[in-house]
BAKE-68387 format. One record per residue (C-alpha): residue in three letters; x, y, z. Coordinates in pm, whole numbers, plus 50000, padded with zeros to 5 digits. Layout:
REM BAKE-68387
<r rest="ALA" X="X" Y="Y" Z="Z"/>
...
***
This chain:
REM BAKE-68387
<r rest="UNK" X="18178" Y="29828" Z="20561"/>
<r rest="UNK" X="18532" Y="29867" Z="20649"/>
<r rest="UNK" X="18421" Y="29646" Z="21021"/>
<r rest="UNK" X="18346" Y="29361" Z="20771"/>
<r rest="UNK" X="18621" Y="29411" Z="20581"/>
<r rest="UNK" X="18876" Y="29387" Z="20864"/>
<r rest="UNK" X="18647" Y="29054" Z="20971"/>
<r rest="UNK" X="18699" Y="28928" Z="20626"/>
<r rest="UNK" X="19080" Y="28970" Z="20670"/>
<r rest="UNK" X="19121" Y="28809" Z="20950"/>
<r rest="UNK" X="18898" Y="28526" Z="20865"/>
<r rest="UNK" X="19133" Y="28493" Z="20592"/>
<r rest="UNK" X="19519" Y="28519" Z="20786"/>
<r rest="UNK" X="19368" Y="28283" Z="21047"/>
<r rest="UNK" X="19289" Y="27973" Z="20758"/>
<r rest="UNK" X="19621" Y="28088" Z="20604"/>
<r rest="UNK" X="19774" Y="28026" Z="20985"/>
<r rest="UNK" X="19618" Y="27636" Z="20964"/>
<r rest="UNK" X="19705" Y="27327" Z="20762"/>
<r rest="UNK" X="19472" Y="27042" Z="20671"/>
<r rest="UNK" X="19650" Y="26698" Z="20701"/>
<r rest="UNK" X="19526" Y="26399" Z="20606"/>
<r rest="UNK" X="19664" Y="26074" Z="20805"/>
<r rest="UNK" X="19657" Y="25745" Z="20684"/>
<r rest="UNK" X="19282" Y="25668" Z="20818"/>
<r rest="UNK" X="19186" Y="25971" Z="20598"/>
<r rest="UNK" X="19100" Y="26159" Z="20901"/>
<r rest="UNK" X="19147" Y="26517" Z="20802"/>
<r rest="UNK" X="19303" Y="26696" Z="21073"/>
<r rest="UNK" X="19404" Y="27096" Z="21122"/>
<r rest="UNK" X="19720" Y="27197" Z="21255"/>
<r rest="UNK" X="19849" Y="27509" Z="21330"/>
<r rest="UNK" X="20126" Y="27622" Z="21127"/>
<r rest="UNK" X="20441" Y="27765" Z="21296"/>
<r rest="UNK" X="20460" Y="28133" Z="21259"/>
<r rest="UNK" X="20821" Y="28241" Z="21096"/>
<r rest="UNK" X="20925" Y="28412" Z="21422"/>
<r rest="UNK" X="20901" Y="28055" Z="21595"/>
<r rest="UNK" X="21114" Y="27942" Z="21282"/>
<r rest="UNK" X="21310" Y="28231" Z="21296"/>
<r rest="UNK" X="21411" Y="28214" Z="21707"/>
<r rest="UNK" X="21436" Y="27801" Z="21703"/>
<r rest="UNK" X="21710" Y="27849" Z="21420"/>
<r rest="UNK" X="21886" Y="28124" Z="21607"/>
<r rest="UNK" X="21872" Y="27924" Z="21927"/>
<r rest="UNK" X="22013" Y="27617" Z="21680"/>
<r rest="UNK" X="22306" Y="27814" Z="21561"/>
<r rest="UNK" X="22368" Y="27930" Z="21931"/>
<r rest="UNK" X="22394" Y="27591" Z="22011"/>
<r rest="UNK" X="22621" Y="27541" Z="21729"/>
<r rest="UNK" X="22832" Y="27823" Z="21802"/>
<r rest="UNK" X="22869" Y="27687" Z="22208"/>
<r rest="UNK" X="22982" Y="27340" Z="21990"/>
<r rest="UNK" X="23225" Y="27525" Z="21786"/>
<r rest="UNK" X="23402" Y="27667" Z="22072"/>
<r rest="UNK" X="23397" Y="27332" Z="22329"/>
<r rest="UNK" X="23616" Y="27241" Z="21978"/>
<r rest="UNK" X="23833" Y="27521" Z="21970"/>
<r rest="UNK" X="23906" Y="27485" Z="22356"/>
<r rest="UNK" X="23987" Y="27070" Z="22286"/>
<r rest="UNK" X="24201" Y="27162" Z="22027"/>
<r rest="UNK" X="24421" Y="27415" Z="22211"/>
<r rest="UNK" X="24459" Y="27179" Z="22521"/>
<r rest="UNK" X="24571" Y="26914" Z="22312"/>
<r rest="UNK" X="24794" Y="27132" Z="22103"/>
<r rest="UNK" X="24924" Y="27265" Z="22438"/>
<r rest="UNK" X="24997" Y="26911" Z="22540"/>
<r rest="UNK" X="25173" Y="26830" Z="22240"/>
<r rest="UNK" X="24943" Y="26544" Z="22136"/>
<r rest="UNK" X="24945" Y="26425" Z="21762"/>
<r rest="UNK" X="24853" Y="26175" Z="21532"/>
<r rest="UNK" X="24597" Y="26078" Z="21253"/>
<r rest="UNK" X="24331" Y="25997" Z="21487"/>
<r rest="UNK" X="24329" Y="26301" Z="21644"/>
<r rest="UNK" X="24279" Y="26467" Z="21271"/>
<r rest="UNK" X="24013" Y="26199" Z="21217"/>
<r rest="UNK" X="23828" Y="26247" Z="21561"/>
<r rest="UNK" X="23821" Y="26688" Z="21447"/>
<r rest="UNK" X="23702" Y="26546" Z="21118"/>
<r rest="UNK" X="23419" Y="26361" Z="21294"/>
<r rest="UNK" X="23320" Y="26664" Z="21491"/>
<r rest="UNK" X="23357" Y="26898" Z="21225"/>
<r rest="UNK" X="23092" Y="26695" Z="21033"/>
<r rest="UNK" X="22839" Y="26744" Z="21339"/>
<r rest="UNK" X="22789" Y="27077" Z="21248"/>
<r rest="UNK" X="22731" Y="27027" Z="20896"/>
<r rest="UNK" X="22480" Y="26731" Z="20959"/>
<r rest="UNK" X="22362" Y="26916" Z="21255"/>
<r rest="UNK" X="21975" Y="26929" Z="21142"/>
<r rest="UNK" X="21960" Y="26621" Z="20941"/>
<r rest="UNK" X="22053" Y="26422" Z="21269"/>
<r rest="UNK" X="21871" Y="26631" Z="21504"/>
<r rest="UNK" X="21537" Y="26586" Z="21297"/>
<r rest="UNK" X="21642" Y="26220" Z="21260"/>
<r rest="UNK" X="21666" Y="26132" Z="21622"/>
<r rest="UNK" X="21419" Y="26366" Z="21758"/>
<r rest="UNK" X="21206" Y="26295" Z="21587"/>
<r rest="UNK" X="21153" Y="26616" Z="21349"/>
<r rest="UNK" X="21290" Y="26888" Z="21598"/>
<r rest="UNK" X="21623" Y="27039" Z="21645"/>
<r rest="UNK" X="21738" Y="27190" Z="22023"/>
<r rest="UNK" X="21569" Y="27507" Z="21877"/>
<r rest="UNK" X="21218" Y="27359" Z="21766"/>
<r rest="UNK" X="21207" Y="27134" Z="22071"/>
<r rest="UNK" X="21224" Y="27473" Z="22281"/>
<r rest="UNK" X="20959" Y="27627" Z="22054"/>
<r rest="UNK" X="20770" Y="27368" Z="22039"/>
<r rest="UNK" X="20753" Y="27309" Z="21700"/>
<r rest="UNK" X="20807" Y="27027" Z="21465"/>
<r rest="UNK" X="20849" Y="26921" Z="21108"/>
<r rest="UNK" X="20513" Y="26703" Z="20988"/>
<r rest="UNK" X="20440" Y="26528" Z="20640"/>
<r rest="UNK" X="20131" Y="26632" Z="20451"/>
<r rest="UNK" X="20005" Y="26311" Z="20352"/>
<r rest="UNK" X="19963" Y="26210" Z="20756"/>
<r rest="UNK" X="20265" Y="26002" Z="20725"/>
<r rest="UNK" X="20580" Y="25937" Z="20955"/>
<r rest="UNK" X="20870" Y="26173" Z="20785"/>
<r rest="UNK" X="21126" Y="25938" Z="20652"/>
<r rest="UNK" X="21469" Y="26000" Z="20680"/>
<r rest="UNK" X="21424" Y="26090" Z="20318"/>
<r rest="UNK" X="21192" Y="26316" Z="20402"/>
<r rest="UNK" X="21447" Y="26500" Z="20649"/>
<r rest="UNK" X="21747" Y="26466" Z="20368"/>
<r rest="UNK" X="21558" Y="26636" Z="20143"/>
<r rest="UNK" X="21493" Y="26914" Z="20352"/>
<r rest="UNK" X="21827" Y="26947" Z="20447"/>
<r rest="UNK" X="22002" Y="26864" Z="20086"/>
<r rest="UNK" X="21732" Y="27167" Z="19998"/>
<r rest="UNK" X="21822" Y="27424" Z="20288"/>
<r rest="UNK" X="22173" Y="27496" Z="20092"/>
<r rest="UNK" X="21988" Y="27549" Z="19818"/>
<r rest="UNK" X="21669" Y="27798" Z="19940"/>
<r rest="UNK" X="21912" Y="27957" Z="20288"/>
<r rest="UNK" X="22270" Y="27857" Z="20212"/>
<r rest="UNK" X="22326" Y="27962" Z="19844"/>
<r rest="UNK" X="22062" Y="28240" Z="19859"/>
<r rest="UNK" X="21962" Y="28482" Z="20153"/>
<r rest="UNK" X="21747" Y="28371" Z="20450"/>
<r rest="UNK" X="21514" Y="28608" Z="20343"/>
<r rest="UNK" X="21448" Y="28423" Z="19988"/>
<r rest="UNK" X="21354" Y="28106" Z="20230"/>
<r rest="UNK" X="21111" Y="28327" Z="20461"/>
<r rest="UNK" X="20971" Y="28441" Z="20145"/>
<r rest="UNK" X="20876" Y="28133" Z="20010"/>
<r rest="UNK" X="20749" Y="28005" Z="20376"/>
<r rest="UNK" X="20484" Y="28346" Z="20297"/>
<r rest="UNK" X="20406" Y="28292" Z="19982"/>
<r rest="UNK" X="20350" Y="27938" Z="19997"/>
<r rest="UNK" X="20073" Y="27948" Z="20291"/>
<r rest="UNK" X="20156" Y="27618" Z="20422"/>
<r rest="UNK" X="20476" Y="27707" Z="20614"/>
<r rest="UNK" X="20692" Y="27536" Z="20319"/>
<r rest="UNK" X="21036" Y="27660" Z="20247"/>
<r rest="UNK" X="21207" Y="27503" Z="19892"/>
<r rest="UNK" X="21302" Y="27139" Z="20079"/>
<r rest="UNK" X="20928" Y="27147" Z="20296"/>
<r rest="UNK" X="20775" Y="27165" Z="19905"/>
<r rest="UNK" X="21021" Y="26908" Z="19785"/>
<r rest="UNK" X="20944" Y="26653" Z="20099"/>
<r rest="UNK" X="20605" Y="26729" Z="20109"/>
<r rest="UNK" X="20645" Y="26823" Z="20468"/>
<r rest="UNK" X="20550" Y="27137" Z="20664"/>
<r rest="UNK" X="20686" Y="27317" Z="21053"/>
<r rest="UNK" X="20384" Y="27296" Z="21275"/>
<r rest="UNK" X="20333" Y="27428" Z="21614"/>
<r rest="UNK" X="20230" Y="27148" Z="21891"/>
<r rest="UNK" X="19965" Y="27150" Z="22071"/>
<r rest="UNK" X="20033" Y="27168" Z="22465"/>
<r rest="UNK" X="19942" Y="26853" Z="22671"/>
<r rest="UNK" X="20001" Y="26981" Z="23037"/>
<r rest="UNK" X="19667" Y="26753" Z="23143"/>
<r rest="UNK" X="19795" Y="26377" Z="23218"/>
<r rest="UNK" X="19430" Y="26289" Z="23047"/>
<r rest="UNK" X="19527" Y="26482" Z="22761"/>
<r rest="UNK" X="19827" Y="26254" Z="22701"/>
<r rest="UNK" X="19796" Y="25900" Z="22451"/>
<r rest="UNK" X="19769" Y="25685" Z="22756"/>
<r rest="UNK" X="19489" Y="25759" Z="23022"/>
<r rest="UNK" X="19487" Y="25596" Z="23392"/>
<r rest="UNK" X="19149" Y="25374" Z="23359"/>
<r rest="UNK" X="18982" Y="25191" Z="23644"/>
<r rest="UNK" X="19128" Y="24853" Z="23654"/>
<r rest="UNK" X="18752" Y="24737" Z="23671"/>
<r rest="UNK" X="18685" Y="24895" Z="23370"/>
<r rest="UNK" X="18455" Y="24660" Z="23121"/>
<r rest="UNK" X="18548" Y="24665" Z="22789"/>
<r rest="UNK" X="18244" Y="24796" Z="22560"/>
<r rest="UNK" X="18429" Y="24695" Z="22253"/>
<r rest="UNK" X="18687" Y="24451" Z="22202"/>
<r rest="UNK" X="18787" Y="24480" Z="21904"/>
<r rest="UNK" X="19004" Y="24781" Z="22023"/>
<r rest="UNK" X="19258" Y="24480" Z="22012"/>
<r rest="UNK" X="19297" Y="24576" Z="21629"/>
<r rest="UNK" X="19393" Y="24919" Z="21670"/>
<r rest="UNK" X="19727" Y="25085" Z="21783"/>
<r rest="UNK" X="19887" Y="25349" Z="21973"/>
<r rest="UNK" X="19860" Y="25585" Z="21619"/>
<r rest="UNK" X="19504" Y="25531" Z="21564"/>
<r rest="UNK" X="19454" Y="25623" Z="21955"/>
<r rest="UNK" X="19666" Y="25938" Z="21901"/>
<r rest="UNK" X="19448" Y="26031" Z="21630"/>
<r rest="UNK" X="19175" Y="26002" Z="21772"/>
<r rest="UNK" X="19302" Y="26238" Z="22042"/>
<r rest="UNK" X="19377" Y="26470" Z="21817"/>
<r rest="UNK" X="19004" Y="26470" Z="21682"/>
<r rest="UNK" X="18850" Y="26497" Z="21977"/>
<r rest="UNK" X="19090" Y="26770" Z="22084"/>
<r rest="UNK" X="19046" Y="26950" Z="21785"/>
<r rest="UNK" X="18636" Y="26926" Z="21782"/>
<r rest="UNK" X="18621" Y="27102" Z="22103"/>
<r rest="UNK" X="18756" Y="27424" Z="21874"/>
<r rest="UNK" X="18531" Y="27360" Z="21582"/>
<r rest="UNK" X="18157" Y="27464" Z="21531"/>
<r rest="UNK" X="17887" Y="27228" Z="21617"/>
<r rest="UNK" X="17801" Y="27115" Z="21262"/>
<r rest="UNK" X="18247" Y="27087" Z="21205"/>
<r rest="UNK" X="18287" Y="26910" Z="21535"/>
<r rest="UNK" X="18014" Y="26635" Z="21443"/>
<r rest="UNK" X="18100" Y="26597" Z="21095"/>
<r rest="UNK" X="18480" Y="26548" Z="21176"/>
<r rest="UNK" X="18373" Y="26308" Z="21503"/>
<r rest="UNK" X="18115" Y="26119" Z="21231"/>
<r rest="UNK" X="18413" Y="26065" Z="20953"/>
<r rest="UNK" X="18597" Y="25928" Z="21228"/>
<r rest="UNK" X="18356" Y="25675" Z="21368"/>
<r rest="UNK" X="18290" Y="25561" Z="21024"/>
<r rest="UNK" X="18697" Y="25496" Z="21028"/>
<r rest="UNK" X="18706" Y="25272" Z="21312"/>
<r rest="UNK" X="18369" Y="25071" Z="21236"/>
<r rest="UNK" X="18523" Y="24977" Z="20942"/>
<r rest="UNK" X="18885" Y="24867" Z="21063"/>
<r rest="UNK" X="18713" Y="24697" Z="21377"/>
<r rest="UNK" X="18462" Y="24557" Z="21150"/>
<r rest="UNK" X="18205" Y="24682" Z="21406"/>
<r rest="UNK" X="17868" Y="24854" Z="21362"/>
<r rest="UNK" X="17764" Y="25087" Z="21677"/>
<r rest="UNK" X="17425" Y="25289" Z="21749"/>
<r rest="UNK" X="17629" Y="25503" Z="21996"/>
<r rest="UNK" X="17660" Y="25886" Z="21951"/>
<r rest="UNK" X="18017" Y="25969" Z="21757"/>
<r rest="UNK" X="18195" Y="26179" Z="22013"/>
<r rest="UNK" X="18068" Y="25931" Z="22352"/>
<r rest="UNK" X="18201" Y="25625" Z="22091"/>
<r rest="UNK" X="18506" Y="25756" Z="22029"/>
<r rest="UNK" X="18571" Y="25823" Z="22412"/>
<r rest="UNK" X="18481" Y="25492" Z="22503"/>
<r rest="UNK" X="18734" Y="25350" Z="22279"/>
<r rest="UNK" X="19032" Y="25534" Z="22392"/>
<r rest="UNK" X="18922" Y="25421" Z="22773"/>
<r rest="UNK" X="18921" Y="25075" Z="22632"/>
<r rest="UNK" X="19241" Y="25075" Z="22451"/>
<r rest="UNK" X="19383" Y="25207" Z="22753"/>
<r rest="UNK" X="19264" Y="24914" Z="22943"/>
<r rest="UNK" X="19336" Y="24641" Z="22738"/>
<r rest="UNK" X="19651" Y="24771" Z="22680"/>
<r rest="UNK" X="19724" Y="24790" Z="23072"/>
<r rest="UNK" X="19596" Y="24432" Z="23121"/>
<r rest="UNK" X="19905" Y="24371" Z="22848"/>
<r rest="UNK" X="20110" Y="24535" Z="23058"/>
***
């Protein structure tokens, strides 16, 4: 009994460890959520980095003191580079992208819900939020809420309907969006001309994620997502869901080379 329980439990922390997310071509896909130690080291590593900042500052301002340089634009220029570190996550997640120095190094990244590209929006809220749920009350509320919640949402996550998910590593140059196809390669389908490099990288992302899932999961998710691209190719196929789906993303990658 208490072998089954322990089964049960786990069963349990490892759904609570995955999020569903539904993109745009209502493909539901799973991602792993990132664990609050990988939030936890990515912002220490971020407030290293702003720390380093904070002192490459302090060292300008004495050697320009010690030259005896002055004037308005100097006060303006500190001004500007004081304001780095309070913007420091809204334009890291901005330009990279939904990662800081300290979730590119743990590899994680901020996601929307709804399968979406984050907006800048999206990243203001989160950061307009983080005084709010880490600023005005204790860390340890925020971590709180990111256990509770059982999506990996602090406060501003909840309020931008985004989460912090771990990425998957692509080491394997096939793994990657764009594959190296034989420049002989016959197209089976051409209407891959009406997709893009997003419904390629979900498809990855299916296919990748099948190869986890249970027979009867794997087919069903490979099935929803043939029934996807018939419909936006406007294309009815015979061939077996996972074999169609690998054909397509070796024809995309040819006809987009023959682009090229």
């Amino acid at each position: 009994m208490k072998g089954r329980k322990d089964n049960k439990k786990n069963k349990c922390k490892k759904q609570m460890d995955k999020v569903k997310v539904q993109t745009t071509q209502n493909v539901e896909i799973n991602y792993e959520i990132a664990s609050l130690g990988d939030r936890v080291v990515a912002a220490l590593i971020d407030y290293g980095v702003l720390i380093a900042y904070m002192l490459t500052i302090s060292v300008i301002v004495y050697f320009l003191n010690q030259l005896d340089i002055q004037g308005d634009w100097l006060l303006i220029l500190l001004m500007m580079l004081c304001l780095v570190i309070i913007f420091y996550d809204l334009l890291c997640e901005t330009l990279m992208e939904g990662q800081s120095i300290g979730k590119k190094i743990m590899k994680i990244k901020v996601i929307k819900l709804d399968g979406t590209q984050p907006s800048f929006g999206s990243y203001f809220m989160r950061w307009m939020l983080r005084i709010v749920d880490v600023v005005l009350f204790s860390p340890a509320v925020a971590m709180l809420v990111i256990l509770i919640n059982g999506k990996g949402q602090r406060l501003g996550d909840i309020a931008a309907n985004t989460t912090v998910v771990k990425l998957t590593e692509r080491i394997k140059f096939s793994e990657t969006l764009f594959e190296e196809v034989d420049r002989q390669h016959t197209l089976t389908y051409h209407e891959v001309s009406q997709l893009n490099d997003r419904d390629i990288e979900i498809i990855k992302e299916v296919l990748q994620t099948t190869e986890k899932l249970g027979q009867a999961q794997a087919q069903k998710l490979q099935e929803r997502t043939k029934q996807v691209l018939e419909q936006k190719m406007s294309i009815k196929v015979t061939q077996p869901a996972r074999e169609f789906l690998e054909t397509i993303v070796k024809d995309y990658n040819a006809y987009k080379g023959r682009l090229a």
